[in-house]
N, C-alpha and C positions, 0 to 999 in steps of 0.2 A: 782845628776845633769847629764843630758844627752848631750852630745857634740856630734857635725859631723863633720868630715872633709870632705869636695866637690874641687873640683875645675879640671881644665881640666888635661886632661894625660898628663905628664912628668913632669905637674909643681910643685911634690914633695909633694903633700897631703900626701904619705905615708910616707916620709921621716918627716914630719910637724907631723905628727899625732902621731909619735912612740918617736919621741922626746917629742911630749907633755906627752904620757903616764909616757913616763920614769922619766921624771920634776915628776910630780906628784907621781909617786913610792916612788923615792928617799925622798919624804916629808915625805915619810912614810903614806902615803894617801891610801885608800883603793880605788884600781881601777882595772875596768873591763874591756876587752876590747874584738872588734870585727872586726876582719876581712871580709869587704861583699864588695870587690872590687873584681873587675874580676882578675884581676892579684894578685895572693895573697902571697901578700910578709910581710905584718905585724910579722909574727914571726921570719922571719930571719932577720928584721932591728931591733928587738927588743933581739936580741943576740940569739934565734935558728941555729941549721945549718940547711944547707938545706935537710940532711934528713931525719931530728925531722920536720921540717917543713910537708914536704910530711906524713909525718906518722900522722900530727893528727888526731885527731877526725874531723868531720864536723857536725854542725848545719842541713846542707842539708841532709846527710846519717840518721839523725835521726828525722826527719819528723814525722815520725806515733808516735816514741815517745815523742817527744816534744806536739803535740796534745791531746794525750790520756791522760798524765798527767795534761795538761791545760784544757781539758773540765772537770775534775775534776767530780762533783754529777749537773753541771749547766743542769737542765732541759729543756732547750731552744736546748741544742745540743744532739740529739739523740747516736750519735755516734762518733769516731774519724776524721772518712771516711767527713763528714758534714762539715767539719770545711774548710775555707780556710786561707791564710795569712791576710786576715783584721778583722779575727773573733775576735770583740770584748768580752772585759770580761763581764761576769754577774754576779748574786746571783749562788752560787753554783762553779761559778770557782775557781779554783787552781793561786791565786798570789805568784809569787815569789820578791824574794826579791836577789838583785843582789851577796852577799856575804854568803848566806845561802847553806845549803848544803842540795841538792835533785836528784833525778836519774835524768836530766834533766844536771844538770852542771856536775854531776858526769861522763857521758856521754861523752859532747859535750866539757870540758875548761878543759884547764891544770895549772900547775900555770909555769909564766916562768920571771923569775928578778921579783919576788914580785907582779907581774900581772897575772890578772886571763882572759887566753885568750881564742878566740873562734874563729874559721873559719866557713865562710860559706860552703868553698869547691871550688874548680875547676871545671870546664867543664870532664868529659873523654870522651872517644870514645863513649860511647852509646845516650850521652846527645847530640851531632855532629847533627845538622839538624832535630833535635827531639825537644827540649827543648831551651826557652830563661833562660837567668842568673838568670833573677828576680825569677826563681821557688826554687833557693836555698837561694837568699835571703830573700824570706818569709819565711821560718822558723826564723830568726832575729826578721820580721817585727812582727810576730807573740808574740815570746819572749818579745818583749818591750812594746807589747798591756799589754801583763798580769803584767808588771813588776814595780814593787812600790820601786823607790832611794828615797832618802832622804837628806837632806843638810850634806855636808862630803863625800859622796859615790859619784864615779865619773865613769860614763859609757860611753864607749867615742868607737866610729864606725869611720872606714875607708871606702866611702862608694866608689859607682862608682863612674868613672868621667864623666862630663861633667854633660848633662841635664838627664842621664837616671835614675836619684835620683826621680826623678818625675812620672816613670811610675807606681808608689803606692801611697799610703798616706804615706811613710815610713819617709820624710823630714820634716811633723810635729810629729815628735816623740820626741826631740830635744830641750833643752830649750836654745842651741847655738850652731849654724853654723857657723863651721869657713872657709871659702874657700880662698885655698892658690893660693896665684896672681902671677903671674912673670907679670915684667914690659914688657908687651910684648901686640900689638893690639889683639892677637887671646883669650890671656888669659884673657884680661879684657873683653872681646866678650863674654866670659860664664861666667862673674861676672853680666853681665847684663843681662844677658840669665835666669840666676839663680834668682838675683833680681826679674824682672817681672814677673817670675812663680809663686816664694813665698810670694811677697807685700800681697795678700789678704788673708793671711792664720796666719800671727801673726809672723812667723819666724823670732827671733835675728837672721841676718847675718852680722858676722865681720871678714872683709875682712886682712887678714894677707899676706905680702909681701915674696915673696924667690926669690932667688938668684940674690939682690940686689948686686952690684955694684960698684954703687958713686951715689952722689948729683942729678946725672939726671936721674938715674935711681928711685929716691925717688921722685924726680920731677913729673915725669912720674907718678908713683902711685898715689899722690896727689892730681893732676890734675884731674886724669881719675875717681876715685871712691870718691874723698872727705872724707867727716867724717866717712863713711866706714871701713875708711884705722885704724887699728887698732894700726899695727905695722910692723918690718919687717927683717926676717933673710937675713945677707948678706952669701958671701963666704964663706965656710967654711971648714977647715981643720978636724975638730972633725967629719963632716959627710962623706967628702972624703974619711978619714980614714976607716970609717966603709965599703963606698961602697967598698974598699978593701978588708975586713973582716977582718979590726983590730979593735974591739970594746973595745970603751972606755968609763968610768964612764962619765955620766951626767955634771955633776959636772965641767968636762973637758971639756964644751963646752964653746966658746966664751964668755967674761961679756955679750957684747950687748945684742948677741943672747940669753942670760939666762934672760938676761932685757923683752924681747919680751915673750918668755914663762911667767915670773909673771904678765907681764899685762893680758897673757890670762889668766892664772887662777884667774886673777882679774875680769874680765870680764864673767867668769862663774860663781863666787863666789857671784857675785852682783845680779843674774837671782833669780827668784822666779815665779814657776809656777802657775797656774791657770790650776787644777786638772780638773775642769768641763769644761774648752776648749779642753784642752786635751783627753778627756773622747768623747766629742762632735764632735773632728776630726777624729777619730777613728769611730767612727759613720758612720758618714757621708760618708766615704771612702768604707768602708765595703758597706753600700746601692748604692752606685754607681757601687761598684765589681759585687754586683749583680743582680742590671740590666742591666749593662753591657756585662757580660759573665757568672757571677757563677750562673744564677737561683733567679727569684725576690723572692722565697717560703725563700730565706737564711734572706731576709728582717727578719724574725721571729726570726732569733738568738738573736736579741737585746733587751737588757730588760733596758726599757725605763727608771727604775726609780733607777738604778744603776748608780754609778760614783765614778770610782779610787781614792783610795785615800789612804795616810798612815795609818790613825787610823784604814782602813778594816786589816791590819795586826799586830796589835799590841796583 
């Protein structure tokens, strides 16, 4: 299953996202994970220091290779160079599968607390008024076109904030978005922002609460998003602790707030995709890239009678 975390800056998607992964470690659950925020802090809330963090690998630094292995023998993609972030898969391509071992993960993820992590990468100096974000998060977007989970395997993104989740197709890749709300006008301003981008495209979005309060703060959420409203962490001292950098077992975190994470993974657990939607958005996204900006001749890469699926990798 593939999860997002979205919601606006400072309202804790990556504090929400790292606790979910760790819920889910601790089950002994197989999980992946990815860092494709601009601020990239997933490894050191998930017990990194900060610099194991700086030293990892990036998704972004390995572009030509993530490519070259992904076009695989597909005859529709002449070369590496050919491909962009929406290049869907075909007959001939190279599927990965999230837990397997290939130069690609071997590369780009490390294992850290029982999770297999990955960074997009930071900005540095040369990228500086040259390059937008989205160019190292298409190596991600890229990745998850070719990538075949399964029920049990849980692949779970920290993405940008706010609405810039939408300058790809990269938001249906996703069989649940969770966007983390504070009871706040501005925050529920990009719940609805985000809603009416995603309504016509299929995307579960369930709206998850932080840094609840009291009663009217619950109030507040209630109100504003309705049945959306999933659940929702209050105060916390387990996550305090951490922004300290005193990291504590899972386990140690609040009942409630450990009540909230099982509904979420209740709530991914109950998802069931539709391969040939998924197949179809990827599509679709890709021919827009390319009359858009990348060249309509890339229209060619897609081979119309292809569609992802588990059994192409059994």
């Amino acid at each position: 299953m593939k999860i997002a975390f979205v919601g606006k800056g400072g309202s804790g998607k990556t504090t929400l996202s790292s606790l979910f992964v760790a819920y889910l470690a601790d089950a002994g659950l197989p999980v992946l994970a990815i860092d494709a925020d601009i601020n990239q802090h997933l490894a050191v809330a998930l017990g990194a220091t900060e610099e194991e963090a700086l030293a990892w690998p990036t998704l972004g630094d390995n572009m030509a290779l993530i490519k070259d292995y992904l076009r695989g023998d597909n005859p529709r993609i002449p070369d590496p160079a050919s491909m962009i972030k929406t290049t869907p898969p075909g007959r001939g391509s190279r599927l990965v599968r999230p837990f397997e071992d290939n130069p690609v993960f071997a590369a780009c993820f490390r294992q850290l607390g029982g999770v297999r992590l990955g960074v997009t990468g930071q900005f540095d100096e040369d990228d500086l008024g040259v390059k937008c974000y989205h160019s190292k998060v298409g190596a991600a977007e890229l990745l998850l076109n070719h990538m075949v989970d399964v029920d049990g395997e849980y692949v779970v993104m920290d993405m940008t904030a706010g609405a810039d989740a939408f300058a790809s197709g990269l938001f249906t890749r996703f069989d649940v978005t969770f966007l983390v709300c504070e009871p706040t006008v501005r925050s529920v301003g990009v719940y609805r922002q985000y809603a009416d981008y995603a309504r016509d495209y299929g995307v579960r979005l369930v709206v998850v609460g932080n840094k609840v309060t009291d009663a009217d703060d619950v109030e507040f959420l209630q109100d504003q998003v309705g049945s959306a409203l999933l659940g929702w962490l209050s105060a916390s001292g387990h996550v305090r602790a951490a922004e300290r950098g005193t990291a504590r077992p899972i386990a140690e975190l609040e009942p409630a707030n450990l009540s909230t994470l099982a509904l979420m993974r209740s709530a991914v657990d109950a998802e069931q995709r539709d391969w040939a939607r998924y197949q179809r958005q990827a599509v679709e996204f890709h021919l827009r890239n390319a009359a858009a900006w990348a060249g309509a001749d890339l229209a060619a890469q897609v081979d119309p009678e292809f569609v992802l699926s588990p059994r192409l990798t059994v």
